[in-house]
N, C-alpha and C positions, 0 to 999 in steps of 0.2 A: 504494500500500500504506500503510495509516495503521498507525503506530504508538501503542501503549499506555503510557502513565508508571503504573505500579503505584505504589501510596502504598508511603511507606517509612516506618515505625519507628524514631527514632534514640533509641537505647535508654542515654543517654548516664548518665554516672556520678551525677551528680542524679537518683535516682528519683522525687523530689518531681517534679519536670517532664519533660514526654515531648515530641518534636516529631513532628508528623504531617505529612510534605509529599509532595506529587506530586497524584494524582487521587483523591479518594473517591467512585467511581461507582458503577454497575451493570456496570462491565467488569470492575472494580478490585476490588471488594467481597468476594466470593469468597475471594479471595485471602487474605482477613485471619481466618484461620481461629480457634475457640475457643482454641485454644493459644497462638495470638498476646494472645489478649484478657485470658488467664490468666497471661501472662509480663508485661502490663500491670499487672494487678491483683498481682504478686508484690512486695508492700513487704517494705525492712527491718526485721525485728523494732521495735516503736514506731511507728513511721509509719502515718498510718491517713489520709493527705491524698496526691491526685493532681491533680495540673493538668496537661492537653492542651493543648499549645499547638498552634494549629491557623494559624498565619501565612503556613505553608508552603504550604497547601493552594492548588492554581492552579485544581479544582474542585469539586465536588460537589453530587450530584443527592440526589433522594429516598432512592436505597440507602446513599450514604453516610450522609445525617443517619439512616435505620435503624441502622446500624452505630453510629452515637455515641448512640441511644438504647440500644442494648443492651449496649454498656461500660458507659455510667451505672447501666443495671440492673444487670448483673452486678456493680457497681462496691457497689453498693447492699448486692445479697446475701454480701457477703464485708466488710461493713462499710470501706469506705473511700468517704473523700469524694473525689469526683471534679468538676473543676471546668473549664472550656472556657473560656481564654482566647483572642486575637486573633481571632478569626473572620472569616473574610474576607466580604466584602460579597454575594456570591451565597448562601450560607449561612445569612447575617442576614435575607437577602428569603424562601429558602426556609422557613426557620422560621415566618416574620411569613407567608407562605402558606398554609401547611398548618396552621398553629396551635398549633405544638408549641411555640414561642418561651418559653413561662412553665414549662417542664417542663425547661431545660437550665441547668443552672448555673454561670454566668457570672461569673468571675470577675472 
């Protein structure tokens, strides 16, 4: 029986930075619903800056980097900058694959 590490949200008292760890997949994905991505996007009055630390992450396939292009977007239409630091090295090869690598903002 295999089991699933759903990514987790640590929604911690620095809104400026967020950690994303466990799986970002196509098992996983799902799971991280609009409401999640909108309690993401919910800054402090002034705040108009996000950073995803992503150091946590032990995966992620093509669904996951979908899900962090559409934070960005969404990130975008609500006017906040959203930025992606640590990225773990499967990540950095999927991006440099698929060709999205110039389209994520890297802090």
């Amino acid at each position: 029986m295999l089991t699933q590490t759903f990514p987790e949200l640590d929604f911690s008292e620095a809104q400026e930075r967020q950690l994303i760890s466990g799986r970002l997949t196509q098992a996983t994905v799902p799971a991280l619903t609009k409401k999640i991505v909108k309690k993401l996007l919910q800054l402090p009055s002034g705040q108009s800056a996000l950073t995803l630390d992503l150091s946590k992450l032990t995966h992620v396939d093509t669904a996951g980097l979908a899900w962090l292009l559409y934070v960005i977007e969404q990130a975008h239409k609500a006017n906040v900058a959203v930025t992606l630091s640590e990225l773990p090295e499967d990540l950095i090869n999927l991006t440099r694959l698929t060709g999205v690598d110039d389209l994520l903002p890297l802090a």
